[in-house]
ZAGUVEX-865411 format. One line per 8 residues: number of its first residue (from 1); for each residue x, z, y of C-alpha. Coordinates in Angstrom, 3 decimals, padded with zeros to 6 digits. Layout:
<atoms>
NUM	X,Z,Y  ...
</atoms>
This chain:
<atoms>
1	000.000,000.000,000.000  001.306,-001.255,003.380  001.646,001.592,006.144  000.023,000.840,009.171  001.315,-001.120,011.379  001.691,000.552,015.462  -000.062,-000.823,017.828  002.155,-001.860,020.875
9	000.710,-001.305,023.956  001.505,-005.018,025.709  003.606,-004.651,029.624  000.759,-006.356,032.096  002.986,-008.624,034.006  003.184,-007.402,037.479  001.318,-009.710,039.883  003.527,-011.284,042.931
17	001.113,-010.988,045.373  000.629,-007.341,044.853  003.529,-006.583,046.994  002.822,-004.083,049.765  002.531,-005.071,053.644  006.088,-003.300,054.359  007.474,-004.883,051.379  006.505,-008.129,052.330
25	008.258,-007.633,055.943  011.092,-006.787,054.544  011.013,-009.947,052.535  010.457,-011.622,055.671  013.056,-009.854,057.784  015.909,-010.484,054.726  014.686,-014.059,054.918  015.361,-014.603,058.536
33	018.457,-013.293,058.125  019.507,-015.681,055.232  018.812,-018.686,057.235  020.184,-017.282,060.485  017.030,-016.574,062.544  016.387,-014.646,065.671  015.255,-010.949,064.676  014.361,-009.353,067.947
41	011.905,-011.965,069.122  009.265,-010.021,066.675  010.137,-006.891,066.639  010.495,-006.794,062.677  012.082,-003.624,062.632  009.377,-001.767,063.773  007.796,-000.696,060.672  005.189,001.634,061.731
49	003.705,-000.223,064.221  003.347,-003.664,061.577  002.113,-001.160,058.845  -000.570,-000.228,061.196  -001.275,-003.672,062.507  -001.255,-005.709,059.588  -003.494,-003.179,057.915  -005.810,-003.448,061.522
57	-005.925,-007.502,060.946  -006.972,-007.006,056.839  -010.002,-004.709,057.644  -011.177,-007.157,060.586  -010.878,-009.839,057.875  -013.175,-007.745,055.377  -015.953,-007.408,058.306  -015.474,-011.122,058.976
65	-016.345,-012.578,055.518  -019.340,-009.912,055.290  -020.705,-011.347,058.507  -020.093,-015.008,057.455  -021.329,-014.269,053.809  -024.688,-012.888,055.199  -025.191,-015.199,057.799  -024.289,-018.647,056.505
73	-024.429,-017.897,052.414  -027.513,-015.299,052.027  -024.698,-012.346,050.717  -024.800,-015.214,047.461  -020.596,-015.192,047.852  -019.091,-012.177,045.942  -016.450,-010.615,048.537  -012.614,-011.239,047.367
81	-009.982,-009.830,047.487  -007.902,-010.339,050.734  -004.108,-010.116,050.703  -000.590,-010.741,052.275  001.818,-013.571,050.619  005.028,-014.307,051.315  004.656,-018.088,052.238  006.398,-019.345,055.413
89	003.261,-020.322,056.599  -000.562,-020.669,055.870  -002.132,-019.150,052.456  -003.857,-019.662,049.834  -007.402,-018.919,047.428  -006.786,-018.345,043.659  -009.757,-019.008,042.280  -009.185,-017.240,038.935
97	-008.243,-014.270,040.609  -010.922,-014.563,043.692  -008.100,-013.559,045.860  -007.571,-014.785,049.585  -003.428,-014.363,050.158  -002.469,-014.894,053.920  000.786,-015.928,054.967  002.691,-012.796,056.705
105	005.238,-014.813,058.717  002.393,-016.601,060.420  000.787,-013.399,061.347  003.807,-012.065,062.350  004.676,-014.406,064.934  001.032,-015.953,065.826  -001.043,-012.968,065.989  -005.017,-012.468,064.930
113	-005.864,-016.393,066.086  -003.725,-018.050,063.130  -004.504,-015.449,060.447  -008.416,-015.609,061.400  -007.623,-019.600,061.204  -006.205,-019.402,058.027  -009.119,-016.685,057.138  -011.942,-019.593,057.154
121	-009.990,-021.945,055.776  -009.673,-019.865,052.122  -013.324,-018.399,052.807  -014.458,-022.305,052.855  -012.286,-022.834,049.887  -014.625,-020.110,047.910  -016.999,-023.013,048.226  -015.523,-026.105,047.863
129	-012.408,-025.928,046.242  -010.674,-029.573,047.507  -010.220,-030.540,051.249  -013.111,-033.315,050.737  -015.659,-034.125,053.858  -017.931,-031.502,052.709  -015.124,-028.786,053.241  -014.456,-029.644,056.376
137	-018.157,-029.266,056.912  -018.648,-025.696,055.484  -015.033,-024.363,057.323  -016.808,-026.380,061.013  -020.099,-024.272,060.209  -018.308,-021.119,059.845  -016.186,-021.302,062.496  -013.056,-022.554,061.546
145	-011.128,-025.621,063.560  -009.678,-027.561,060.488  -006.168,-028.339,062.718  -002.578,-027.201,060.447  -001.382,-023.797,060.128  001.102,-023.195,062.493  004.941,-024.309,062.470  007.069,-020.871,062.248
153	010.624,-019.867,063.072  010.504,-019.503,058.425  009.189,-022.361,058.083  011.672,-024.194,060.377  014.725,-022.876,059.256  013.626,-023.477,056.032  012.829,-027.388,056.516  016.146,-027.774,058.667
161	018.004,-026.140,055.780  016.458,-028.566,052.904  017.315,-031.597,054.893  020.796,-030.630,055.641  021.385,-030.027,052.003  019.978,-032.958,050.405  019.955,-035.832,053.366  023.105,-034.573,054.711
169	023.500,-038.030,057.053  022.314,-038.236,060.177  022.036,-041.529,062.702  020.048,-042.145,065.787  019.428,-045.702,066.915  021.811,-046.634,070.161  018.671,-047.870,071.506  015.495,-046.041,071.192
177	017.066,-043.099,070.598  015.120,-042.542,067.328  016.775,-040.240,064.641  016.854,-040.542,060.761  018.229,-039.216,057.896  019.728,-040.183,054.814  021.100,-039.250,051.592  024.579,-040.907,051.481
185	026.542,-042.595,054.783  025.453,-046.040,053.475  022.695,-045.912,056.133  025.662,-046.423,058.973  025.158,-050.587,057.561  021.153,-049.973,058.456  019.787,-050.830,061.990  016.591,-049.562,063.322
193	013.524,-051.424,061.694  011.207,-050.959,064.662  013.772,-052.313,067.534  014.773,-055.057,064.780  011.209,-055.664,064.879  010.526,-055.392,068.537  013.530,-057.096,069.843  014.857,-059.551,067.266
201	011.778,-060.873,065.690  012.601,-058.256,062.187  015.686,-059.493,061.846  019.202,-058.007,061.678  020.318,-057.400,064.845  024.078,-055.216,065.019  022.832,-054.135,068.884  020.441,-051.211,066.954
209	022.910,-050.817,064.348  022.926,-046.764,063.595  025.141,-044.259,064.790  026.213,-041.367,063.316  025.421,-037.496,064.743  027.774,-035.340,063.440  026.203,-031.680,062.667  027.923,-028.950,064.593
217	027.300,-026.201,061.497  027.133,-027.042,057.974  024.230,-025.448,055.916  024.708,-023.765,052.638  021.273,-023.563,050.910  018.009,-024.930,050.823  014.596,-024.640,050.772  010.944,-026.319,051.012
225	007.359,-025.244,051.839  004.121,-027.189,053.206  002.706,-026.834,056.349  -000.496,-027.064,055.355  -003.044,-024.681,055.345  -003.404,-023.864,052.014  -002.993,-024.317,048.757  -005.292,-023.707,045.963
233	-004.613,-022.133,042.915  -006.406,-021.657,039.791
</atoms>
């Protein structure tokens, strides 16, 4: 007879966005740093008075989906839950979890306008999950604009950084000014194609022939993130 065999009690798997408000900042703060950001502009440092304002901006959002739920839905939504994340920008609605995450960079340095923004835009999401006509419809009726979350210092540092590291070449027409870049220094043979196109009928003309710009720091790492809104997940 085979002894019983003990039961193992399985490790949940502890959620990302579960991280607390002050965590999160610090995230932020240590990820300024890395790419060489500004840290005064903010006033990241100061702790106490982002615990209590972030925590301000998370109970307004709780009494904004209650009023939007009972006037434009009948109370038929069931409230989610409402969160930080650590995106450089924007948020997000996870369906399976019925969890709202809001970008804390973008509150950080754009205040209660962006993070209401970015507020409708999940809350609309609740109802239609794609960014079809019919979405922009619901997030119009509730209040929200539609425009792009907002470009910050994060996400900025963090696009500059990708494009350094992986189209390390950059040219600027002699004429229009215009500036490109490209992978290898191959593009120095390329001329600009509007100019070409304006001035010399498409044609190869050396007059718009590109120039190098020569960086004045080299970057060491990388990194990407949308600028959209949000992102769904499921």
């Amino acid at each position: 007879m085979q002894a019983p065999r003990k039961q193992v009690k399985k490790k949940s798997r502890r959620r990302v966005d579960e991280r607390s408000e002050i965590d999160l900042l610090h995230s932020y703060r240590s990820a300024l740093q890395k790419y060489g950001c500004d840290l005064t502009e903010h006033d990241v440092d100061n702790e106490f008075y982002w615990y209590f304002r972030l925590s301000e901006l998370l109970a307004l959002a709780k009494k904004t989906f209650l009023e939007i739920n009972a006037r434009h839905f009948s109370g038929l939504l069931i409230e989610p839950r409402i969160i930080y994340c650590n995106r450089a920008t924007g948020g997000y609605y996870n369906k399976a979890r019925h969890t709202i995450g809001i970008s804390l960079a973008m509150t950080v340095e754009h205040g209660e306008p962006e993070f209401m923004e970015t507020l409708l835009h999940e809350i609309a999401h609740i109802v239609v999950q794609s960014h079809s006509p019919r979405f922009y419809t619901v997030l119009r009726n509730i209040g929200g604009s539609g425009k792009k979350a907002a470009l910050t210092t994060l996400l900025k540092a963090k696009r500059e950084r990708f494009l350094t590291e992986h189209y390390p070449v950059q040219v600027r027409c002699p004429n229009c000014k215009h500036e490109y870049r490209y992978r290898t220094r191959r593009a120095l043979r390329y001329a600009c194609r509007p100019c070409c196109e304006k001035f010399a009928k498409g044609k190869f003309d050396p007059r718009f022939k590109f120039v190098e710009i020569k960086p004045s720091l080299p970057m060491e790492e990388s990194g990407s993130e949308d600028s959209s809104r949000s992102g769904n997940q499921s």
